[in-house]
Backbone as JSON Lines, residues from 0, in Angstrom:
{"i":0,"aa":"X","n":[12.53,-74.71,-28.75],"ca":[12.56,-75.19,-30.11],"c":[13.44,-76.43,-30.17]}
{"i":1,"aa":"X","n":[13.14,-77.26,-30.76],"ca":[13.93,-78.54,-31.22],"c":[14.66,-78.48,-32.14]}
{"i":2,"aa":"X","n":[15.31,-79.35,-32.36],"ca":[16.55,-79.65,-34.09],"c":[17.68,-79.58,-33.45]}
{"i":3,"aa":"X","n":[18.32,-79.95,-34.29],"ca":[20.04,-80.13,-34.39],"c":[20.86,-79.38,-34.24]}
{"i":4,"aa":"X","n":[21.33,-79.25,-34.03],"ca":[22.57,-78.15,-33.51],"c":[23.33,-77.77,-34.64]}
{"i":5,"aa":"X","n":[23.63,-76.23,-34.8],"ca":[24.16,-75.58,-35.79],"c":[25.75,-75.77,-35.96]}
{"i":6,"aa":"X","n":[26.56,-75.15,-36.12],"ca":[28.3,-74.77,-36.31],"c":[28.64,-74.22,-34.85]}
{"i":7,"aa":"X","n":[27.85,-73.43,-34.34],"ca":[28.47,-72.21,-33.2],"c":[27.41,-72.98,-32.05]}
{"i":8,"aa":"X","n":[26.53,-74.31,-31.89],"ca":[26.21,-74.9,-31.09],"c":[24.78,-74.06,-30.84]}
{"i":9,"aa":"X","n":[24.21,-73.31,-31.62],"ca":[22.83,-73.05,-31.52],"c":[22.19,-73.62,-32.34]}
{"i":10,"aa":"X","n":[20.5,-74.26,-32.05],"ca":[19.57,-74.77,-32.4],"c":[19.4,-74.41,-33.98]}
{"i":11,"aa":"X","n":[19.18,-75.17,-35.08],"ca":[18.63,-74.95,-36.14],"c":[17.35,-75.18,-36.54]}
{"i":12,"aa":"X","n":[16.75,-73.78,-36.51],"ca":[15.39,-74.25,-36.82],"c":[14.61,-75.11,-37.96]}
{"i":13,"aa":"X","n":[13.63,-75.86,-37.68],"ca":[13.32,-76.31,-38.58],"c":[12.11,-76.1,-39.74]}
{"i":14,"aa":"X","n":[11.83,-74.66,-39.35],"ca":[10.91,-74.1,-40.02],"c":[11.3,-72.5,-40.22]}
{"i":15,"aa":"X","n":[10.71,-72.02,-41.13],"ca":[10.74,-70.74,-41.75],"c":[10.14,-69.69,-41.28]}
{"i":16,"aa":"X","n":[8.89,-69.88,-40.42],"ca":[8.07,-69.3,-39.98],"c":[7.27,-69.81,-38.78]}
{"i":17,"aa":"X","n":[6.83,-69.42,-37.74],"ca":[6.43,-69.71,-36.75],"c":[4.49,-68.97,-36.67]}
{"i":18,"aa":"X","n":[3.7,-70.18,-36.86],"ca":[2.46,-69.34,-36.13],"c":[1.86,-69.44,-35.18]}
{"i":19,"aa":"X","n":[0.9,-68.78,-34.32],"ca":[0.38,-69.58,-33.22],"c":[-1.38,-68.97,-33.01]}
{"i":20,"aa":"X","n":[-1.67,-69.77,-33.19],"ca":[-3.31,-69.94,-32.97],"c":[-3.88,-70.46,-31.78]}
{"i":21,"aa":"X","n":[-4.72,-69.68,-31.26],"ca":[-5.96,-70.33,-30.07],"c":[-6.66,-70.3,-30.19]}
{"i":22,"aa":"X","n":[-7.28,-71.83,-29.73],"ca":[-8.67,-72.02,-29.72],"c":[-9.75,-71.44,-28.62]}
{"i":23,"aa":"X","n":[-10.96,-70.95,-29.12],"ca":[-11.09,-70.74,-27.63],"c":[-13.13,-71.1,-28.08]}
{"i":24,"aa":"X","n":[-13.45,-70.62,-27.06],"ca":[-14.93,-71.66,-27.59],"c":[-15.82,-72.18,-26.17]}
{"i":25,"aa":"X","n":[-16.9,-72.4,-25.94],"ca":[-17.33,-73.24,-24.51],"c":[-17.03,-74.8,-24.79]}
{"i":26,"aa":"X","n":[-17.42,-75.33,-23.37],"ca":[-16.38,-76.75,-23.53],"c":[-17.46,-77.31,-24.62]}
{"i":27,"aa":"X","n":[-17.12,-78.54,-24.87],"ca":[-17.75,-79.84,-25.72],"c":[-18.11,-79.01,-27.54]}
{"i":28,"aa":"X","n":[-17.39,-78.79,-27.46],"ca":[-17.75,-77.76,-29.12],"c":[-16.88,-78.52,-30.09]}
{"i":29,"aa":"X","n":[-15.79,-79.22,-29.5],"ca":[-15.03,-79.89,-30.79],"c":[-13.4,-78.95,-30.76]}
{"i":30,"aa":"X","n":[-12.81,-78.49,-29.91],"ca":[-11.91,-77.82,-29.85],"c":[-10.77,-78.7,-30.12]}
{"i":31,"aa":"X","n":[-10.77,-79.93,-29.08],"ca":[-9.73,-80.78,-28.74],"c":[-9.51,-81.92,-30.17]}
{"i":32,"aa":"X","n":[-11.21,-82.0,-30.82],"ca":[-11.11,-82.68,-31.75],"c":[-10.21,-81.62,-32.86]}
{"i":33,"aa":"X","n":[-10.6,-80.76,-33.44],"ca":[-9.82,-80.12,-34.04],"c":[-8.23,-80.34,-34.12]}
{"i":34,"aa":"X","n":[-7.73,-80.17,-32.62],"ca":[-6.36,-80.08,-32.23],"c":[-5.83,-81.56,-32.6]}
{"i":35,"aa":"X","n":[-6.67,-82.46,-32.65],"ca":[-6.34,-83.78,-32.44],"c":[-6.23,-84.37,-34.5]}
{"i":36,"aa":"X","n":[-6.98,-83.52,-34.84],"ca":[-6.73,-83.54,-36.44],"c":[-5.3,-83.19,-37.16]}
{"i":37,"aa":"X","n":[-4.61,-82.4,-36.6],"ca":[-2.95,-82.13,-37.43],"c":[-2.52,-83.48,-37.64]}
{"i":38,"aa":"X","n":[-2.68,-83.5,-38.9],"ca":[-1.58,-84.76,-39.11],"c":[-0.71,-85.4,-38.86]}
{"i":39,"aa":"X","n":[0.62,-84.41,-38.53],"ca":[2.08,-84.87,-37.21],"c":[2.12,-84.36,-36.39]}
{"i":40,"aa":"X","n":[0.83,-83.71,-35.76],"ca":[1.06,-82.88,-34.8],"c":[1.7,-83.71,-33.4]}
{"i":41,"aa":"X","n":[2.26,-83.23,-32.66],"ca":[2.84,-83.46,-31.2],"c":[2.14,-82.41,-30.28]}
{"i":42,"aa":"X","n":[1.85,-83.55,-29.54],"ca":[1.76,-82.86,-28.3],"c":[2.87,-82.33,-27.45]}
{"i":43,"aa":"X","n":[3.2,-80.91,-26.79],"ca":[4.48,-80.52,-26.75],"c":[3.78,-80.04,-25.04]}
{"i":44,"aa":"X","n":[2.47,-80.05,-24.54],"ca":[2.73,-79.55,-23.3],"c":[2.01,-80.73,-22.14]}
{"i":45,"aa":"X","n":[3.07,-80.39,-21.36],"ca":[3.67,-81.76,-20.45],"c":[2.25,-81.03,-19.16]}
{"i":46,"aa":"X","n":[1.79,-80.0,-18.99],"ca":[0.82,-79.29,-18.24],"c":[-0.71,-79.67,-18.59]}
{"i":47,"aa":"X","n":[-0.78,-80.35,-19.59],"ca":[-1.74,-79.85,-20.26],"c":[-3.37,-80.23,-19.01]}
{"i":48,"aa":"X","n":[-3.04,-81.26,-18.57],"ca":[-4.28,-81.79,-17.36],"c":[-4.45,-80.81,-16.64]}
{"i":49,"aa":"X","n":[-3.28,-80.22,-15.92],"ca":[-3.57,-79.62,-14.88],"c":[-3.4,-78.12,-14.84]}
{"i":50,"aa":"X","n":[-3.3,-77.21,-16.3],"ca":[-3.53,-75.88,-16.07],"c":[-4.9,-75.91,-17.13]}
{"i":51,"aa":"X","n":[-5.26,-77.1,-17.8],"ca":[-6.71,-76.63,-19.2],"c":[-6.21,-75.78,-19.97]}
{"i":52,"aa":"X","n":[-4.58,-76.21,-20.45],"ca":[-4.64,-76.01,-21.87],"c":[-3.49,-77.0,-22.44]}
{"i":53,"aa":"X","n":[-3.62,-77.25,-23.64],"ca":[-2.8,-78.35,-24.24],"c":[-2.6,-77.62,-25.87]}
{"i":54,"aa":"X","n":[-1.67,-77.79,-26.5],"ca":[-1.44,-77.59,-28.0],"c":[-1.09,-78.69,-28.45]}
{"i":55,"aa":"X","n":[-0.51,-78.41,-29.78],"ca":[-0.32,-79.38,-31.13],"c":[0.83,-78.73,-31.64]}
{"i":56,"aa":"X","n":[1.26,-79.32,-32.65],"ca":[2.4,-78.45,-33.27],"c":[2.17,-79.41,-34.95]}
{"i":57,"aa":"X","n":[2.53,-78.69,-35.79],"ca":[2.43,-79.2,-37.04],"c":[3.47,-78.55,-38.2]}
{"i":58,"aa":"X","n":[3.99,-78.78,-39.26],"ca":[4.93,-78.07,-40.17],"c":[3.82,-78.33,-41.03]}
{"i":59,"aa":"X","n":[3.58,-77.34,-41.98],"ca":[3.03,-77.38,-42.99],"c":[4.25,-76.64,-44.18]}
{"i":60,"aa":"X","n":[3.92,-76.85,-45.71],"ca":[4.92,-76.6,-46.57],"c":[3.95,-75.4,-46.96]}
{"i":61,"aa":"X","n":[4.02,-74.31,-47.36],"ca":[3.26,-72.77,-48.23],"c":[4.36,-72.02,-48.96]}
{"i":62,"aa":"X","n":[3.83,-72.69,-50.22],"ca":[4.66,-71.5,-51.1],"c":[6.02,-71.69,-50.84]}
{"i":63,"aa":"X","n":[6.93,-72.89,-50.95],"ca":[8.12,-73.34,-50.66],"c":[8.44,-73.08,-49.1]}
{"i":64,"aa":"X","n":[8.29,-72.39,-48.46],"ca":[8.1,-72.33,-46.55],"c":[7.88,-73.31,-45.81]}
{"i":65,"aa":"X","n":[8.51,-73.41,-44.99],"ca":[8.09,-74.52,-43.78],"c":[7.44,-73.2,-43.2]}
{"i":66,"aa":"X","n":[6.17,-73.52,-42.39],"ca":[5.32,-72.67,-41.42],"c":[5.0,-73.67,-40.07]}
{"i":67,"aa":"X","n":[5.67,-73.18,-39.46],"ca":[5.37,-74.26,-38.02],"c":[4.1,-73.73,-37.17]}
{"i":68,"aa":"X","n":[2.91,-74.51,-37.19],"ca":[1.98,-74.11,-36.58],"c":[1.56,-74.58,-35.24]}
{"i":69,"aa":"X","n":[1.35,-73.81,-34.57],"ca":[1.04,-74.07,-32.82],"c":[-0.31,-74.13,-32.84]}
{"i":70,"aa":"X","n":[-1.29,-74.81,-32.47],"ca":[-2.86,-74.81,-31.84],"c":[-2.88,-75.1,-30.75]}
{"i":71,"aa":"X","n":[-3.3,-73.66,-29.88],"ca":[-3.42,-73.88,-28.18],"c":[-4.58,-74.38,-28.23]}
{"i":72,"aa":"X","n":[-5.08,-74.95,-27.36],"ca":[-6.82,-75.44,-27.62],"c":[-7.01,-75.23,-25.63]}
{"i":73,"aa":"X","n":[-7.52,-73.64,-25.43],"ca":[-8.12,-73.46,-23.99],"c":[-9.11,-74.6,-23.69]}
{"i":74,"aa":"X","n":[-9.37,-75.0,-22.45],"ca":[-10.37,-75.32,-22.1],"c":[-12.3,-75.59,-21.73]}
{"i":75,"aa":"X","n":[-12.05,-73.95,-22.31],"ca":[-13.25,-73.5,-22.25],"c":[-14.16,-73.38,-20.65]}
{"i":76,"aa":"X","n":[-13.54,-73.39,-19.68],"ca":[-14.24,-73.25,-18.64],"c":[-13.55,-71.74,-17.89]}
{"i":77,"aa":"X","n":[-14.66,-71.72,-16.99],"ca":[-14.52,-70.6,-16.21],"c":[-13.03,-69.73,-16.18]}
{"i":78,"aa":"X","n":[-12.3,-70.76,-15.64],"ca":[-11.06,-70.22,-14.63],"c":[-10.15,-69.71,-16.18]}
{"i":79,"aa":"X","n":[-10.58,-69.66,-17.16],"ca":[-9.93,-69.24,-18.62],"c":[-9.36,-67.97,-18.71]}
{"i":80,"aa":"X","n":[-10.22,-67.02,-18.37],"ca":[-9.47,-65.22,-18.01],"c":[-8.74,-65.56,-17.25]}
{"i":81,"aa":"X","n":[-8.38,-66.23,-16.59],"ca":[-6.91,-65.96,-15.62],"c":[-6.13,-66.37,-16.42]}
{"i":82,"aa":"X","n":[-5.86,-66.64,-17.25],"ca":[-4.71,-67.66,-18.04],"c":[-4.7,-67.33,-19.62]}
{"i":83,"aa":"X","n":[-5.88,-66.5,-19.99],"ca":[-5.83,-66.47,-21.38],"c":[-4.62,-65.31,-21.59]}
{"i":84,"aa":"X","n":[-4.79,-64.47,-21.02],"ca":[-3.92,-63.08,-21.12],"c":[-2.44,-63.62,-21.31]}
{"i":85,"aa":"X","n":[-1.57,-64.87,-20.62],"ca":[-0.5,-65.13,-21.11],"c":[-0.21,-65.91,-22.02]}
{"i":86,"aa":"X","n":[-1.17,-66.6,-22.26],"ca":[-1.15,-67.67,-23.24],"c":[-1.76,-66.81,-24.99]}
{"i":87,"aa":"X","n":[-2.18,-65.47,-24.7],"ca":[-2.44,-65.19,-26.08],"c":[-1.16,-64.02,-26.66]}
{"i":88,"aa":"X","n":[-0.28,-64.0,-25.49],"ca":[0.86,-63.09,-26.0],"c":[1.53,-63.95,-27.28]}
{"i":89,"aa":"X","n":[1.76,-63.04,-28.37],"ca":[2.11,-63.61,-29.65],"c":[1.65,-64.33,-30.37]}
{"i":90,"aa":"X","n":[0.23,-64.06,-30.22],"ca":[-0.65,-65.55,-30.9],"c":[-1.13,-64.25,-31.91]}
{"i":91,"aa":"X","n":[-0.76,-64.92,-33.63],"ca":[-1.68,-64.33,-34.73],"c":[-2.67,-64.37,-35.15]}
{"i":92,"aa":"X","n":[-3.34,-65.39,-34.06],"ca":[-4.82,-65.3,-34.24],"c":[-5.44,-65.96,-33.35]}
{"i":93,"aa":"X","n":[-6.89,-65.88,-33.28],"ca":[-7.9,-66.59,-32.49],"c":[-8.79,-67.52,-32.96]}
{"i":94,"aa":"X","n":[-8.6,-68.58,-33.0],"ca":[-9.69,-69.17,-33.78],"c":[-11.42,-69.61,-32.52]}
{"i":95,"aa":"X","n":[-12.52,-68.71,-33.08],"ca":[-13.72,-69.03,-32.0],"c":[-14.23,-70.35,-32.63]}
{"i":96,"aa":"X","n":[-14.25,-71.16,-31.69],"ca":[-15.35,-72.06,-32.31],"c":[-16.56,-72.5,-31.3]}
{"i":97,"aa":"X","n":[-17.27,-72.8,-32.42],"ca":[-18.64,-73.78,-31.54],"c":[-19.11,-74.35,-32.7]}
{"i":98,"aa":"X","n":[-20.59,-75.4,-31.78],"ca":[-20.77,-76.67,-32.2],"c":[-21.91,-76.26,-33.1]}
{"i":99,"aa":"X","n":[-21.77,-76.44,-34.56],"ca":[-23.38,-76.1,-34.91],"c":[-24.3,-77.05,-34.93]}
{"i":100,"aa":"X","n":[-24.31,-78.19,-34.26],"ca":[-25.15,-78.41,-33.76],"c":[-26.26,-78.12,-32.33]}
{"i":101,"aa":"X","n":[-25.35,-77.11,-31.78],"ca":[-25.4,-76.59,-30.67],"c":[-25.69,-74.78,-30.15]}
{"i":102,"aa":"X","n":[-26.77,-74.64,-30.49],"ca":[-27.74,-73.15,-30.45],"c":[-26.87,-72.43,-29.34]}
{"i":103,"aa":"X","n":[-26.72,-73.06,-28.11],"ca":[-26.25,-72.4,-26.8],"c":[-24.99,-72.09,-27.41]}
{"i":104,"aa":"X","n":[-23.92,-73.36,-27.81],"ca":[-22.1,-72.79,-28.1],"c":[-22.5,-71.67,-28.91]}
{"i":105,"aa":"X","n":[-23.22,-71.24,-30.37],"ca":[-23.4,-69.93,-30.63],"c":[-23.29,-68.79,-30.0]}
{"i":106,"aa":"X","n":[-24.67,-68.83,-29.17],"ca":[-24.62,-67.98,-28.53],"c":[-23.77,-67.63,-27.65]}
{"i":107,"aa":"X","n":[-23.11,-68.01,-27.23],"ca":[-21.88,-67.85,-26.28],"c":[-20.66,-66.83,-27.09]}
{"i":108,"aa":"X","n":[-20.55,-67.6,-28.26],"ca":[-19.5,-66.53,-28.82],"c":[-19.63,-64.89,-28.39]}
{"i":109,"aa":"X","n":[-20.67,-64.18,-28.24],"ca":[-20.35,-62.94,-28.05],"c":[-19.7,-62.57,-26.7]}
{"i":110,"aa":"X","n":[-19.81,-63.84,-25.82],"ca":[-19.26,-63.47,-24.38],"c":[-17.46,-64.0,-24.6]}
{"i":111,"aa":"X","n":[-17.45,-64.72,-25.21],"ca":[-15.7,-65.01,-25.91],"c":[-15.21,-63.42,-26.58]}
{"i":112,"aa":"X","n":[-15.97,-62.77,-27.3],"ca":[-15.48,-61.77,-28.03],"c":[-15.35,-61.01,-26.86]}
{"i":113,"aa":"X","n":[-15.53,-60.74,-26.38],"ca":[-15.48,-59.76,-25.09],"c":[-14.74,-60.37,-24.56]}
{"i":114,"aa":"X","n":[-13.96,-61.42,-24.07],"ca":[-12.95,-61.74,-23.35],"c":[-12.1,-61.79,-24.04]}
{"i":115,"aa":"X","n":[-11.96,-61.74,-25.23],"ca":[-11.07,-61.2,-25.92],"c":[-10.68,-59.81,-26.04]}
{"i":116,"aa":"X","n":[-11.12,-58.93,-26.33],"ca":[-11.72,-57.38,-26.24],"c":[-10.66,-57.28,-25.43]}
{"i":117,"aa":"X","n":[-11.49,-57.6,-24.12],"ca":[-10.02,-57.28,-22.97],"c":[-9.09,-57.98,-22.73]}
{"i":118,"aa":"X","n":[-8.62,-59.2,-23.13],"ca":[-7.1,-60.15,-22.36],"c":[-6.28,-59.93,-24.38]}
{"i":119,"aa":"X","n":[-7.33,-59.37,-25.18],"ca":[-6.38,-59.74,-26.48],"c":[-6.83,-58.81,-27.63]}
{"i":120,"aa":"X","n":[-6.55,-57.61,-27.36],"ca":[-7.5,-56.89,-28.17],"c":[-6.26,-56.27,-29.28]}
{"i":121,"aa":"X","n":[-7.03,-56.26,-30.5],"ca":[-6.4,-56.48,-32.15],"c":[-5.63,-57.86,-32.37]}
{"i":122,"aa":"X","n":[-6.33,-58.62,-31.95],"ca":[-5.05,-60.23,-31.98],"c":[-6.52,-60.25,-33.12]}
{"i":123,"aa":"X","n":[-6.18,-60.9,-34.61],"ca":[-7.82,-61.34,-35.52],"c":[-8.05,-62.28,-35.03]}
{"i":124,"aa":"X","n":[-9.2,-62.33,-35.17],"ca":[-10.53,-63.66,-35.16],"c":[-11.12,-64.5,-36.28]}
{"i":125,"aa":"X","n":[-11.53,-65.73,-35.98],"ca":[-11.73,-66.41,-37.21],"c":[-12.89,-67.14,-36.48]}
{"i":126,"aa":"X","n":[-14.03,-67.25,-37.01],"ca":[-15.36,-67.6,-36.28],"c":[-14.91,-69.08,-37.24]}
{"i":127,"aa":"X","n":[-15.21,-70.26,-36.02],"ca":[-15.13,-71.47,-36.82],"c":[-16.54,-72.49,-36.29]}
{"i":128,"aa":"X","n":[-17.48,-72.75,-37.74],"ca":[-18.17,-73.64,-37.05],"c":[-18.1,-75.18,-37.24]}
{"i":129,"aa":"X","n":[-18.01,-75.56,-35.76],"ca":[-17.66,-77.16,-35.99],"c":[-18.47,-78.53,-35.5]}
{"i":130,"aa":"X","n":[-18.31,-79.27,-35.89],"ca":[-19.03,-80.64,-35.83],"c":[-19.92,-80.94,-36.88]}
{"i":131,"aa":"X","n":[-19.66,-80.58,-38.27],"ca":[-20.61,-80.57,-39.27],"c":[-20.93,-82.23,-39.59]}
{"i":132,"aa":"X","n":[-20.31,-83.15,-39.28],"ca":[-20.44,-84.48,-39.32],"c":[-21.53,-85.12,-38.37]}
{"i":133,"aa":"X","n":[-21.55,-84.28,-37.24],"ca":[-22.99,-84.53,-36.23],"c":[-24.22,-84.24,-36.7]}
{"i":134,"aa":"X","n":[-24.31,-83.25,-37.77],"ca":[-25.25,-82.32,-38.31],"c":[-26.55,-83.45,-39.44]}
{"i":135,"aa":"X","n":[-25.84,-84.26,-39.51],"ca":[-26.75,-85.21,-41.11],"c":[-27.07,-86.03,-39.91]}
């Protein structure tokens, strides 16, 4: 965590609440675009090339709250079950997406739910469909 240093020399947070969301989805669906939409988001992982996964970070204000939001955005390829299982510890949700312009990313979702099932099972889900701007 970042910020300034308190009285007793520990970190002061700068938010009220902490969430963390993953993306997960087959590749070219619009994941990264998503991630790349937070307004102040930062990029915070220095890995991101070489394990296929990268986040965002964003403060949003709710209901007088700072809510600091994390978007992991997986890769979407194969080697993903090896890596999802640590990367979804403490995550309040899943966000699935695919491309609706894209019949196959659909169909795929049921093989995501099942890898979820097993590396993340009761974490909720949020079916997201994206690229509606490709669509007209």
């Amino acid at each position: 965590m970042r910020g300034r240093m308190g009285t007793q020399g520990s970190p002061v947070k700068s938010y009220d609440y902490l969430l963390k969301f993953l993306l997960v989805g087959d590749s070219d669906v619009g994941k990264g675009e998503i991630l790349e939409s937070l307004q102040d988001g930062a990029s915070e992982s220095p890995y991101a090339y070489s394990n296929g996964i990268d986040y965002k970070t964003t403060t949003i204000l709710l209901d007088g709250r700072r809510v600091k939001l994390e978007l992991w955005d997986t890769s979407g390829q194969g080697r993903f079950c090896t890596i999802f299982r640590s990367y979804s510890r403490g995550a309040q949700g899943i966000l699935l997406v695919y491309d609706i312009t894209n019949r196959w990313s659909f169909d795929g979702i049921d093989r995501w739910i099942k890898e979820i099932d097993e590396h993340a099972p009761g974490v909720p889900r949020i079916l997201v469909g994206n690229r509606l701007h490709l669509a007209f």
